[in-house]
C-alpha positions in Angstrom: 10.0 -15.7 -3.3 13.6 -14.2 -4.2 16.6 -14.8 -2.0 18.6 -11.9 -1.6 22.1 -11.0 -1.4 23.8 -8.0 -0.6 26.7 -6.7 -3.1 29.7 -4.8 -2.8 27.8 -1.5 -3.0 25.4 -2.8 0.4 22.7 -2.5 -2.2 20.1 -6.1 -2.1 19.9 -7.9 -4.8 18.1 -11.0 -5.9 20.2 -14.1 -6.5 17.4 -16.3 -8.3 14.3 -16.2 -9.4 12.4 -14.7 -13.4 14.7 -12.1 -14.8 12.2 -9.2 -15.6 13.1 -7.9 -18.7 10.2 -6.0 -20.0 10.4 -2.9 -17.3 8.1 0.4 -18.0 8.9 2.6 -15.7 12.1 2.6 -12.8 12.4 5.0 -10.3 16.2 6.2 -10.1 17.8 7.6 -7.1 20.4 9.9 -6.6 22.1 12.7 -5.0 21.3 15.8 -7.0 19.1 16.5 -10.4 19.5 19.2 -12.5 16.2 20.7 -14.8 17.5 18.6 -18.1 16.7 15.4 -16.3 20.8 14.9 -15.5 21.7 13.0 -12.1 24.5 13.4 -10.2 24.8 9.2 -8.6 26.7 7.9 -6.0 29.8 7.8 -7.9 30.4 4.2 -9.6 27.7 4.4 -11.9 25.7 1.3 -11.0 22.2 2.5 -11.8 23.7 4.4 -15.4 25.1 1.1 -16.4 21.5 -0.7 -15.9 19.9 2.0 -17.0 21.9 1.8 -20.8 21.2 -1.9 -20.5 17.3 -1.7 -20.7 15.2 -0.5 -22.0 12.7 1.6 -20.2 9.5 3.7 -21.2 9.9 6.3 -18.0 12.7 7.1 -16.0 11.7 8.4 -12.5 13.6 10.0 -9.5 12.0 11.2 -6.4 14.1 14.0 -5.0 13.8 17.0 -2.0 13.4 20.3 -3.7 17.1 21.2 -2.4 18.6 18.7 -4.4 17.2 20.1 -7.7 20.5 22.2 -9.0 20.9 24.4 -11.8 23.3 22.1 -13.8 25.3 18.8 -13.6 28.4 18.1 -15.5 27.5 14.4 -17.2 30.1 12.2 -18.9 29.0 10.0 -22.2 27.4 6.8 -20.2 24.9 9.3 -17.7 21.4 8.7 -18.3 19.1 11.3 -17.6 15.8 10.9 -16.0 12.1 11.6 -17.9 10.5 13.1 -14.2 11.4 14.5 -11.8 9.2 15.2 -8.3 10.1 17.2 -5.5 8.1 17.5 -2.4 6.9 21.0 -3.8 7.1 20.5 -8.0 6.9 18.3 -10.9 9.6 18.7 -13.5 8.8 17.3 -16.8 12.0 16.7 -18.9 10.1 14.1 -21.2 
């Protein structure tokens, strides 16, 4: 059992417990995707900064169709995503 805190993002997270380190696959959410695997976040780069921290076999976002775009500007620390699947399509960047 974890106890769970919220942080300054409103996002729960656990305050104790086994630290997993050995993670396979993640699935990453986000506001828009573009067909290179690229994610546009919420803006203070929370998931990007774990994401560069571990390391992990499959990177996964789950996404509406609409928010596929044709391209998103990225900056050096952005880590693009291996799937991505849309309600209607599977896009394979991996």
């Amino acid at each position: 059992t974890y106890t769970m805190k919220t942080n300054n993002l409103g996002i729960l997270e656990p305050t104790d417990g086994e630290i997993c380190t050995n993670i396979d696959v993640i699935i990453v959410p986000g506001l828009a995707f573009d067909q290179s695997g690229n994610r546009l976040g919420f803006g203070s780069g929370y998931y990007d900064k774990f994401l560069n921290s571990q390391s992990i076999e499959y990177k996964i976002a789950l996404a509406f169709d609409f928010q596929v775009v044709d391209k998103i500007d990225i900056i050096e620390h952005d880590v693009p995503m291996d799937l991505i699947i849309t309600e209607n399509r599977t896009i394979k960047v991996r």
